[in-house]
mmCIF file as gemmi writes it, N, C-alpha and C atoms, coordinates in Angstrom:
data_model
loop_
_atom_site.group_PDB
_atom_site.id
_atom_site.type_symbol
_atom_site.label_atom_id
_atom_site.label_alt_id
_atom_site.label_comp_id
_atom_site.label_asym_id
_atom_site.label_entity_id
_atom_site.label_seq_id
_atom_site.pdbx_PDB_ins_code
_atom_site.Cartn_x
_atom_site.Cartn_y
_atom_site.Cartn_z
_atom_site.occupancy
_atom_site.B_iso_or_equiv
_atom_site.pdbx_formal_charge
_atom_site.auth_seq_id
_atom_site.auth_asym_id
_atom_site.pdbx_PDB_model_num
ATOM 1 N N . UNK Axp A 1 ? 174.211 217.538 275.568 1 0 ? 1 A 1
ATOM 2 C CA . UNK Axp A 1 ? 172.844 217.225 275.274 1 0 ? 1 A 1
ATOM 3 C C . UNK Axp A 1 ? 172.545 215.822 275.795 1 0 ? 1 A 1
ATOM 4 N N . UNK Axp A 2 ? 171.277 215.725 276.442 1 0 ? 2 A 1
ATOM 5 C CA . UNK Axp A 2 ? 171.22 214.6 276.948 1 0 ? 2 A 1
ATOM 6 C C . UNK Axp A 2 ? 170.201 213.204 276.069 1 0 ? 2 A 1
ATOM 7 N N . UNK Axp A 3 ? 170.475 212.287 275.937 1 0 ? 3 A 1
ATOM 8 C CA . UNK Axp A 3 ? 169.782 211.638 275.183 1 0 ? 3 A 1
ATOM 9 C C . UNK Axp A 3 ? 168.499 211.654 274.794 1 0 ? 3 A 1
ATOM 10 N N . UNK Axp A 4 ? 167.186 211.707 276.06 1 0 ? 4 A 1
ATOM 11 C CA . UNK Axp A 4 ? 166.029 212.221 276.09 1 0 ? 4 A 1
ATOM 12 C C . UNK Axp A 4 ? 165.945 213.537 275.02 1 0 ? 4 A 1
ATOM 13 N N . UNK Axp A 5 ? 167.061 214.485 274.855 1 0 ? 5 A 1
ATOM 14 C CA . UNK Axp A 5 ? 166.814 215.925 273.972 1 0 ? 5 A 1
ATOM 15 C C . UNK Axp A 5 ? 166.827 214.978 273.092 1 0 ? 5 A 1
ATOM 16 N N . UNK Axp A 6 ? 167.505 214.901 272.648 1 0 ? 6 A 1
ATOM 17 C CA . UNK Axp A 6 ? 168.053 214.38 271.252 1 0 ? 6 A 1
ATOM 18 C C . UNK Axp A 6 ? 166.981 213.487 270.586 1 0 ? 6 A 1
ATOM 19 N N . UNK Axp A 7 ? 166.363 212.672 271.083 1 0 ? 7 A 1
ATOM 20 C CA . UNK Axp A 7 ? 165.824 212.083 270.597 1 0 ? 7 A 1
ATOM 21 C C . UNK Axp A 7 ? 164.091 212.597 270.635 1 0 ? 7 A 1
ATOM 22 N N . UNK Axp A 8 ? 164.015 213.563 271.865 1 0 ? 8 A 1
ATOM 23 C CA . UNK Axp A 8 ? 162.392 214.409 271.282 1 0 ? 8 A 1
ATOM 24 C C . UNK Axp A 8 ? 162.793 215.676 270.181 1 0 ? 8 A 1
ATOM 25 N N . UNK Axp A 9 ? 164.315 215.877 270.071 1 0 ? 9 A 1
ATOM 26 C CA . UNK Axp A 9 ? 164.584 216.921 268.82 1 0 ? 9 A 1
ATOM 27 C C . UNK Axp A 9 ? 163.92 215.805 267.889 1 0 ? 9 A 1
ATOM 28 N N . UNK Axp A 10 ? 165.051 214.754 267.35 1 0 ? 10 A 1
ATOM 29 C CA . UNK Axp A 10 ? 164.474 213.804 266.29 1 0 ? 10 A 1
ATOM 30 C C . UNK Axp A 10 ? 163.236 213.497 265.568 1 0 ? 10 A 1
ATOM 31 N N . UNK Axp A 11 ? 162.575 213.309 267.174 1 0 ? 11 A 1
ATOM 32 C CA . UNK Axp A 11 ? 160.879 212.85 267.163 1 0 ? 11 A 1
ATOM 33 C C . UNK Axp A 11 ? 159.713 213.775 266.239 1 0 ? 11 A 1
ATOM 34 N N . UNK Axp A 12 ? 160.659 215.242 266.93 1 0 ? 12 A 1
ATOM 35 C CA . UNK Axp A 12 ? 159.554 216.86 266.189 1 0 ? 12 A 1
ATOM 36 C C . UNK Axp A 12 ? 160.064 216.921 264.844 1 0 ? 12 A 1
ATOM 37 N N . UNK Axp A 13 ? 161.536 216.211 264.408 1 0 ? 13 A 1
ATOM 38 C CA . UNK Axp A 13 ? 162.01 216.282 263.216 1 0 ? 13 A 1
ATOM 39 C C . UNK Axp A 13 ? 161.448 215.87 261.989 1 0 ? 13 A 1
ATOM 40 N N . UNK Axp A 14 ? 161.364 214.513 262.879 1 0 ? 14 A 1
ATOM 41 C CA . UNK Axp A 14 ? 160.487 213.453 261.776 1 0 ? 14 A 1
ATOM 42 C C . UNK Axp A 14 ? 159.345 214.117 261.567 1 0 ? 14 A 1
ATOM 43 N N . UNK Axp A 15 ? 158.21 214.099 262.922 1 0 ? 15 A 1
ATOM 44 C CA . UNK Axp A 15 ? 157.111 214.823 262.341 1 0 ? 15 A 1
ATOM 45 C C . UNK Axp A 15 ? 156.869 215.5 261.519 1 0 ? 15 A 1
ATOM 46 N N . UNK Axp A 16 ? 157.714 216.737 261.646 1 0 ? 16 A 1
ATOM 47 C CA . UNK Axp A 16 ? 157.191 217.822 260.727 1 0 ? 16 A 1
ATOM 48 C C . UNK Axp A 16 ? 158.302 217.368 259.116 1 0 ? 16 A 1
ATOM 49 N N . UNK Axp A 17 ? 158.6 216.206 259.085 1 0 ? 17 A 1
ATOM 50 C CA . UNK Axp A 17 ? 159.003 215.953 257.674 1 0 ? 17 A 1
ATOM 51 C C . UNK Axp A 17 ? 158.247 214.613 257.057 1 0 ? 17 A 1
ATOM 52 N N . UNK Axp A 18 ? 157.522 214.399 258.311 1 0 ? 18 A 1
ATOM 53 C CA . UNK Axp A 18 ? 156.431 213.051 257.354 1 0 ? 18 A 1
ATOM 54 C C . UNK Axp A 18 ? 157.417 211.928 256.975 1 0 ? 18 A 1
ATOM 55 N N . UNK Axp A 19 ? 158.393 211.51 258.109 1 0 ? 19 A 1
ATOM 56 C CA . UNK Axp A 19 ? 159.276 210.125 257.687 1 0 ? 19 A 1
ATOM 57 C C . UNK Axp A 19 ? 160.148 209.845 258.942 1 0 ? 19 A 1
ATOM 58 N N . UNK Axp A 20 ? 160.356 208.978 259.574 1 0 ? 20 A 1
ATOM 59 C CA . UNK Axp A 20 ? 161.283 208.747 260.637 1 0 ? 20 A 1
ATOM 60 C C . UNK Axp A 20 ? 162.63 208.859 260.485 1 0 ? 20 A 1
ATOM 61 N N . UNK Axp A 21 ? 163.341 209.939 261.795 1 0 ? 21 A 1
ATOM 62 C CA . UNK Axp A 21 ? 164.283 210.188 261.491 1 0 ? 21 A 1
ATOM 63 C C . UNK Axp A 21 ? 164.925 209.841 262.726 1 0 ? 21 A 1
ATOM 64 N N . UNK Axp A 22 ? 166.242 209.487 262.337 1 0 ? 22 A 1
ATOM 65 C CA . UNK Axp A 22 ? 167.52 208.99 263.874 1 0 ? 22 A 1
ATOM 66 C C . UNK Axp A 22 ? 168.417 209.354 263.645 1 0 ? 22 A 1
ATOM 67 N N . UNK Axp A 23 ? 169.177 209.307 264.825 1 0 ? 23 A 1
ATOM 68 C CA . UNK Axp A 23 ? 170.762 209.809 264.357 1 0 ? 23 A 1
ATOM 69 C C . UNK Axp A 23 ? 171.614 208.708 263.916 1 0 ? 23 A 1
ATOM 70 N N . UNK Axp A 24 ? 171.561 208.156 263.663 1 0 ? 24 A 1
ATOM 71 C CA . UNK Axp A 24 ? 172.31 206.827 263.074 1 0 ? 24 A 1
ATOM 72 C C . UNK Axp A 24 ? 172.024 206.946 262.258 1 0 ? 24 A 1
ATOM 73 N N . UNK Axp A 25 ? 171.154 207.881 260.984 1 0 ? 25 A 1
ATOM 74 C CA . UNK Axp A 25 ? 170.54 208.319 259.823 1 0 ? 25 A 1
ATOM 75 C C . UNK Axp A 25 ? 171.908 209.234 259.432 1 0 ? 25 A 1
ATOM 76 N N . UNK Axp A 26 ? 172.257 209.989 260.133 1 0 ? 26 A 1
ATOM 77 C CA . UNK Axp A 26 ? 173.232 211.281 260.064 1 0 ? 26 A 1
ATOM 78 C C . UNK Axp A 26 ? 174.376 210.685 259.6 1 0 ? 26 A 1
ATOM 79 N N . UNK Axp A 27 ? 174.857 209.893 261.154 1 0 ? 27 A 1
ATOM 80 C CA . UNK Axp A 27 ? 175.625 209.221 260.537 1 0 ? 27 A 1
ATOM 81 C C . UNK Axp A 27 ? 176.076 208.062 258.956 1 0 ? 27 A 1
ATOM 82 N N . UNK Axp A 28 ? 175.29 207.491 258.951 1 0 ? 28 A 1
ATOM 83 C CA . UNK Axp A 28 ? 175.341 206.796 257.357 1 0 ? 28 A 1
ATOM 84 C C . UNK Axp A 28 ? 175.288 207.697 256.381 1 0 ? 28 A 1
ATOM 85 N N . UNK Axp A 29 ? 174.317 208.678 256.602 1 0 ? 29 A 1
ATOM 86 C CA . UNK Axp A 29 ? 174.553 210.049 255.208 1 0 ? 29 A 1
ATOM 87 C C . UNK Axp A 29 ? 176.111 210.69 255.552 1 0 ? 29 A 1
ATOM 88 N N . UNK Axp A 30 ? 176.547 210.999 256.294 1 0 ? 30 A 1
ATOM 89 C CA . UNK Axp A 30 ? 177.808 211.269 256.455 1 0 ? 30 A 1
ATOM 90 C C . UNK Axp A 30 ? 178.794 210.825 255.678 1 0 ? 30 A 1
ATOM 91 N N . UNK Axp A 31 ? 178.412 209.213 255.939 1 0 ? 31 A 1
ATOM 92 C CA . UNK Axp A 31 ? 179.87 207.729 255.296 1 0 ? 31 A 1
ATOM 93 C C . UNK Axp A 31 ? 179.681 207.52 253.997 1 0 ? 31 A 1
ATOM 94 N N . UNK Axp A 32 ? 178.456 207.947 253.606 1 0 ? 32 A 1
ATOM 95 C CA . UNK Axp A 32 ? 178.155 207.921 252.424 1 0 ? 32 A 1
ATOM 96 C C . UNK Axp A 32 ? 178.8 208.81 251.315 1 0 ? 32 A 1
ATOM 97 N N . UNK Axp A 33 ? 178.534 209.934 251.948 1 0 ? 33 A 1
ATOM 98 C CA . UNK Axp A 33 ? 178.93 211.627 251.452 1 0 ? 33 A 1
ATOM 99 C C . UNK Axp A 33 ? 180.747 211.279 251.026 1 0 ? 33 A 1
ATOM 100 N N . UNK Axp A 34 ? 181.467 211.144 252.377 1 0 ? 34 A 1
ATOM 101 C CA . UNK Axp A 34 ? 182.863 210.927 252.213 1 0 ? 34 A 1
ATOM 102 C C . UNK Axp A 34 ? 183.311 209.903 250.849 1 0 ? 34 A 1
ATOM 103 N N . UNK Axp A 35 ? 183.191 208.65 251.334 1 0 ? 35 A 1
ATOM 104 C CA . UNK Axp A 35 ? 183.355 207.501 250.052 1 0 ? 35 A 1
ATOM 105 C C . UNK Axp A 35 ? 183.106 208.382 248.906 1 0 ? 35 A 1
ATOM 106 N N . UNK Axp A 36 ? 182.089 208.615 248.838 1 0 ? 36 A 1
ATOM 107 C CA . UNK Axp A 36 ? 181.821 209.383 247.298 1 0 ? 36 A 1
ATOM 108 C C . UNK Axp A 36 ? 182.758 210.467 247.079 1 0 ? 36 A 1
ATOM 109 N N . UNK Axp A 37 ? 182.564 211.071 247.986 1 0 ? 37 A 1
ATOM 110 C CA . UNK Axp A 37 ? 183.565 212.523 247.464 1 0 ? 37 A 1
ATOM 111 C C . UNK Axp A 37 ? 185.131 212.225 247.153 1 0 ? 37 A 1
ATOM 112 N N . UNK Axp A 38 ? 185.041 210.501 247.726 1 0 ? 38 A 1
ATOM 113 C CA . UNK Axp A 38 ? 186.846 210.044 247.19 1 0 ? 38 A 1
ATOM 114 C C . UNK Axp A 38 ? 187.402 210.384 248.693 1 0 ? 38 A 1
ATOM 115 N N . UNK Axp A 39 ? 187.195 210.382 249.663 1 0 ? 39 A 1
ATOM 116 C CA . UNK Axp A 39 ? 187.998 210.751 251.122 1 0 ? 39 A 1
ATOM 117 C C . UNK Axp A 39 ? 188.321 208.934 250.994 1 0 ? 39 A 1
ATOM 118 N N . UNK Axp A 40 ? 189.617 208.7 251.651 1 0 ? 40 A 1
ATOM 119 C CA . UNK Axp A 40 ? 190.098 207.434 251.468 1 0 ? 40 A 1
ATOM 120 C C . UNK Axp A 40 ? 189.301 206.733 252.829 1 0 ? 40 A 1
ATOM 121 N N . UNK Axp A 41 ? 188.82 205.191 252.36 1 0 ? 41 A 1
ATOM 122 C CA . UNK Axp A 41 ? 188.052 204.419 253.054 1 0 ? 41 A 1
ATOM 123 C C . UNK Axp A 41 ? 188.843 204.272 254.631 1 0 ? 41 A 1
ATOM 124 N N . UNK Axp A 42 ? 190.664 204.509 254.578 1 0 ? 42 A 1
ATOM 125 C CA . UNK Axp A 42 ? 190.958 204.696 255.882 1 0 ? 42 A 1
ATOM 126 C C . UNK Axp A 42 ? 190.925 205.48 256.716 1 0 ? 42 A 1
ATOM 127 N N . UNK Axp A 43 ? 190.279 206.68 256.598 1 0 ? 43 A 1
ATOM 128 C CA . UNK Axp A 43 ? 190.326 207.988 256.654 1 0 ? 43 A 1
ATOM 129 C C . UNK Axp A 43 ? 188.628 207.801 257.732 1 0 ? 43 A 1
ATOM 130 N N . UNK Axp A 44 ? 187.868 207.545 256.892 1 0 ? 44 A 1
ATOM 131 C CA . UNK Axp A 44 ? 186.26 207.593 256.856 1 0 ? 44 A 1
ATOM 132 C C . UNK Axp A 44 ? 186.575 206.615 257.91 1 0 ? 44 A 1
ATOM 133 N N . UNK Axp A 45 ? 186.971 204.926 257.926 1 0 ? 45 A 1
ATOM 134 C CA . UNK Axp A 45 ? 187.375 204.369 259.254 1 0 ? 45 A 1
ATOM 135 C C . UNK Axp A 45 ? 187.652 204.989 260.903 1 0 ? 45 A 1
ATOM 136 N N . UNK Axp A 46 ? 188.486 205.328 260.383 1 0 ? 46 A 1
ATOM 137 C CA . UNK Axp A 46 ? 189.473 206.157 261.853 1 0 ? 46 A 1
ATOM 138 C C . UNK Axp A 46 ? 188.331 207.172 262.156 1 0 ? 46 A 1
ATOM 139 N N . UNK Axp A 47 ? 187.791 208.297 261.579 1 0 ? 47 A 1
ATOM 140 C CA . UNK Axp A 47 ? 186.755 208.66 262.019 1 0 ? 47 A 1
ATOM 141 C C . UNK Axp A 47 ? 185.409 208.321 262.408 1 0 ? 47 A 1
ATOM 142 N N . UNK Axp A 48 ? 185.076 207.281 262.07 1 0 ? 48 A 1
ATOM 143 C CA . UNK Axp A 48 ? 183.936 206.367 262.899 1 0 ? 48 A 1
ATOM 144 C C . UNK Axp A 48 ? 184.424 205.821 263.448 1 0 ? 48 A 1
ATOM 145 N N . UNK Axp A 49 ? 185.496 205.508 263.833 1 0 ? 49 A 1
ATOM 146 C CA . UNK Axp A 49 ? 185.706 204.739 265.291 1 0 ? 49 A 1
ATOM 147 C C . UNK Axp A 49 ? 185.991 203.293 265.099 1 0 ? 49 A 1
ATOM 148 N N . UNK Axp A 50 ? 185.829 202.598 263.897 1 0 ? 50 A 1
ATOM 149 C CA . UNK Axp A 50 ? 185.653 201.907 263.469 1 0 ? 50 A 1
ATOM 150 C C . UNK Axp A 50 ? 187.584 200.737 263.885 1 0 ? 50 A 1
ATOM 151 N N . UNK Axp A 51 ? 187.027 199.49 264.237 1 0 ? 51 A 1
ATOM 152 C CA . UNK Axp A 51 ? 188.348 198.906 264.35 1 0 ? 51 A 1
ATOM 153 C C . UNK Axp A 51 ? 188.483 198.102 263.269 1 0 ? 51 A 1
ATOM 154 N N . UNK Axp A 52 ? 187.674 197.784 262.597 1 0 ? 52 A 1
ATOM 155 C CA . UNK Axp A 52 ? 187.992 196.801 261.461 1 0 ? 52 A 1
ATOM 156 C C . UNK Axp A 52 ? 187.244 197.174 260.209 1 0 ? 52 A 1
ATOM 157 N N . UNK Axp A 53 ? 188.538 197.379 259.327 1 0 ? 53 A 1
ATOM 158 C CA . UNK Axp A 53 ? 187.528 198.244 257.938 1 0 ? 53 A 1
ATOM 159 C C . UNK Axp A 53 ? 186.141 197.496 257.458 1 0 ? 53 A 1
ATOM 160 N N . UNK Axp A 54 ? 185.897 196.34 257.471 1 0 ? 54 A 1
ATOM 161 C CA . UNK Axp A 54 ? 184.469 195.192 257.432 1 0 ? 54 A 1
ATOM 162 C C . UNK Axp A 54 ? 183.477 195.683 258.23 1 0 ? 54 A 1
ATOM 163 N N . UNK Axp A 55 ? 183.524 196.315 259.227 1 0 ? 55 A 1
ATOM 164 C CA . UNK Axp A 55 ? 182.364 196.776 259.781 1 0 ? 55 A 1
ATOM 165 C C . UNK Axp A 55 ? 181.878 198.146 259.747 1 0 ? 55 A 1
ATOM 166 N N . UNK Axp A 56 ? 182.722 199.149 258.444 1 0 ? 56 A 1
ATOM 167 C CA . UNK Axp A 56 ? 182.366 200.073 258.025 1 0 ? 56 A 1
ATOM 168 C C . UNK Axp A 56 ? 181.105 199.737 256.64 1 0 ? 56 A 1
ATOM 169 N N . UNK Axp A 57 ? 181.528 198.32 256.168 1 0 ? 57 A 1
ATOM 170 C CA . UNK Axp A 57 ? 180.396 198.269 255.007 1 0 ? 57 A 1
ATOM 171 C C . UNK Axp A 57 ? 179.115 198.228 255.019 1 0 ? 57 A 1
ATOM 172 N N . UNK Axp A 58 ? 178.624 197.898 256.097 1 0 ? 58 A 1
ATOM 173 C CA . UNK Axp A 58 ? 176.917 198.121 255.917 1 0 ? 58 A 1
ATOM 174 C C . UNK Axp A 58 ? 176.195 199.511 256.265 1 0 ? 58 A 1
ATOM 175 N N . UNK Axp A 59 ? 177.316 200.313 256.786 1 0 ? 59 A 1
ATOM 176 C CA . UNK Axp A 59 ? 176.77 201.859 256.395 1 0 ? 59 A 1
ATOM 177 C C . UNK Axp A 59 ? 176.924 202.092 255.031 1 0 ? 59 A 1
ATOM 178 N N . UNK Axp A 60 ? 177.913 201.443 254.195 1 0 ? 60 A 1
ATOM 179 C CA . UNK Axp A 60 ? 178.183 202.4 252.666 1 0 ? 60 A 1
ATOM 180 C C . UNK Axp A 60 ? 177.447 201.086 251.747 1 0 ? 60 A 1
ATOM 181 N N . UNK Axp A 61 ? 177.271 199.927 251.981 1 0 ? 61 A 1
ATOM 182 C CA . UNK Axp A 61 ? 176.531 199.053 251.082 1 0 ? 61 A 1
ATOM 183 C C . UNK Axp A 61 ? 175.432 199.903 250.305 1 0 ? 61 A 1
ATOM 184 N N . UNK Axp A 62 ? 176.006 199.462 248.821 1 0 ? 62 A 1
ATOM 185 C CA . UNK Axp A 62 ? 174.59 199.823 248.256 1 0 ? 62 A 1
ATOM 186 C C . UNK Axp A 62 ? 175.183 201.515 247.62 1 0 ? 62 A 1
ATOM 187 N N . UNK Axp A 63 ? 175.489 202.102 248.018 1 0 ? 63 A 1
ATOM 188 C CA . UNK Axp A 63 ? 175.847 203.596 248.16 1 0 ? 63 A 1
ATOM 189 C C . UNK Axp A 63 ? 177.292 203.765 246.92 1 0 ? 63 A 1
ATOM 190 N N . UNK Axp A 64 ? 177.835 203.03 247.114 1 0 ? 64 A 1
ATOM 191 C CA . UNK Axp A 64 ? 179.103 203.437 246.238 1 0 ? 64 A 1
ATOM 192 C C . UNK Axp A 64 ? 178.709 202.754 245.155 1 0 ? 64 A 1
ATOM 193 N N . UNK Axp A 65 ? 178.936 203.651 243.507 1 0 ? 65 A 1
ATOM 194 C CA . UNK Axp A 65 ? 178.835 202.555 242.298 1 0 ? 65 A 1
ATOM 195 C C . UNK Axp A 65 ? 179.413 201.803 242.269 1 0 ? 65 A 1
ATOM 196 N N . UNK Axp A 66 ? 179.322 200.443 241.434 1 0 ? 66 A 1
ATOM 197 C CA . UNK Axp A 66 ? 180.185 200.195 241.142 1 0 ? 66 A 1
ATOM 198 C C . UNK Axp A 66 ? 180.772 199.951 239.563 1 0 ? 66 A 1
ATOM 199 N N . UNK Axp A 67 ? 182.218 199.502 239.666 1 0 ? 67 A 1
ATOM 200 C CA . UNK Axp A 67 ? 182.652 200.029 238.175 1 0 ? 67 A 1
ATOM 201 C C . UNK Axp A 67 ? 181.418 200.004 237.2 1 0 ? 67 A 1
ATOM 202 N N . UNK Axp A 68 ? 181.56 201.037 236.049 1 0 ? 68 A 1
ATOM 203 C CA . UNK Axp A 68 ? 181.219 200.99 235.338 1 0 ? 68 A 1
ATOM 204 C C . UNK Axp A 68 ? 179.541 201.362 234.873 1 0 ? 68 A 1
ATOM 205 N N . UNK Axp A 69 ? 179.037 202.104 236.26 1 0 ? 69 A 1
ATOM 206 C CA . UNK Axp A 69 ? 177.613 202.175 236.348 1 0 ? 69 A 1
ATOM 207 C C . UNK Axp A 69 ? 177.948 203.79 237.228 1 0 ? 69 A 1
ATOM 208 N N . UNK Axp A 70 ? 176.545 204.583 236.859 1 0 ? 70 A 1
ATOM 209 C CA . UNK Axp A 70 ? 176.56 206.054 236.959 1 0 ? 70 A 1
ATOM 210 C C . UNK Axp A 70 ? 176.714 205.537 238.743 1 0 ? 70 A 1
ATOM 211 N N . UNK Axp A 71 ? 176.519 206.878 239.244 1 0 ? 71 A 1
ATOM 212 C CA . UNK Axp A 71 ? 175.99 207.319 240.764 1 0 ? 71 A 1
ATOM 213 C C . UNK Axp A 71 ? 175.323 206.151 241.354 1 0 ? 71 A 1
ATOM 214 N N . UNK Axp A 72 ? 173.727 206.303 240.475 1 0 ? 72 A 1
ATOM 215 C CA . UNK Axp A 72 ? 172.988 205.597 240.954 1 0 ? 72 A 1
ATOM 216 C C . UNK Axp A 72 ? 172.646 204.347 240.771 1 0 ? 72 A 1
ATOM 217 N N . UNK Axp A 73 ? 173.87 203.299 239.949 1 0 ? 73 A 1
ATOM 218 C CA . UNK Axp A 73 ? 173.769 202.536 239.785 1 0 ? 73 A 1
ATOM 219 C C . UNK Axp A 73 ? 173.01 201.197 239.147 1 0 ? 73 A 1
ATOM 220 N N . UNK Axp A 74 ? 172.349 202.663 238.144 1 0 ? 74 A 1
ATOM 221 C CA . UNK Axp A 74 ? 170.649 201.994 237.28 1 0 ? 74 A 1
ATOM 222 C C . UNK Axp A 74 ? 172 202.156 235.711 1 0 ? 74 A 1
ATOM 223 N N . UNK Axp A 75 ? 172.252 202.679 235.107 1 0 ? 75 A 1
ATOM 224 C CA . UNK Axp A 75 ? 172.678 202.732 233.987 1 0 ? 75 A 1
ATOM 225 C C . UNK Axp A 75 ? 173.959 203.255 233.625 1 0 ? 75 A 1
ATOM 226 N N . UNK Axp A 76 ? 174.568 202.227 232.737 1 0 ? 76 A 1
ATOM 227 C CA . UNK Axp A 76 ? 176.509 202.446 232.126 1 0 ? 76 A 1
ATOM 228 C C . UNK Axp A 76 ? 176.757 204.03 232.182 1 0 ? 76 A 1
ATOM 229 N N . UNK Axp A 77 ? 177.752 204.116 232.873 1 0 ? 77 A 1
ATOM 230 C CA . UNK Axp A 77 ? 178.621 205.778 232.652 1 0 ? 77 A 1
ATOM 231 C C . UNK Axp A 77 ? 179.181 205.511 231.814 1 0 ? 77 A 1
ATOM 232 N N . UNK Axp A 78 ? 178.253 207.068 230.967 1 0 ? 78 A 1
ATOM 233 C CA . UNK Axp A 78 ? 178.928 207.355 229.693 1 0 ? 78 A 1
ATOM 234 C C . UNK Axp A 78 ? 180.516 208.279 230.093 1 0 ? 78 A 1
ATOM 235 N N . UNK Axp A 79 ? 180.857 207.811 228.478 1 0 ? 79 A 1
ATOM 236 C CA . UNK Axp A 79 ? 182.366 208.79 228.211 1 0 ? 79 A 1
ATOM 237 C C . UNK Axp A 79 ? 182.013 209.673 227.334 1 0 ? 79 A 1
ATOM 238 N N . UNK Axp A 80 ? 182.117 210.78 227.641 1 0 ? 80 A 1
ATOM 239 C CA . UNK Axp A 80 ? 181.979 211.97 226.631 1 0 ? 80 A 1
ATOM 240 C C . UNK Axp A 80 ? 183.491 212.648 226.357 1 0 ? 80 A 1
């Protein structure tokens, strides 16, 4: 596929969803998806291509809880 496709696919994408869409979108929902599901951060590395685990964080910033706060990072995970 040649870049020109790809990016008038994108273009009709966005349109008909009322929000701009890229593939560098795909990708970050991707890095996102993994981390969460627990796939190990070296793992998610090596598959982006990535040479230095530091420049995997500003795709997952923001995205992973942290301790002690649900998913979304608004309120304490409960223990039931």
């Amino acid at each position: 596929m040649t870049y020109s496709a790809v990016k008038d696919m994108f273009d009709r994408l966005a349109a008909a969803a009322g929000f701009a869409a890229r593939p560098q979108m795909l990708r970050h929902s991707g890095t996102t998806r993994w981390v969460r599901s627990g796939v190990d951060r070296d793992v998610v590395q090596t598959l982006l291509g990535h040479v230095s685990a530091g420049s995997m964080n500003p795709q997952v910033a923001g995205s992973i809880p942290a301790e002690g706060t649900s998913k979304m990072g608004t309120e304490p995970a409960r223990c039931e």
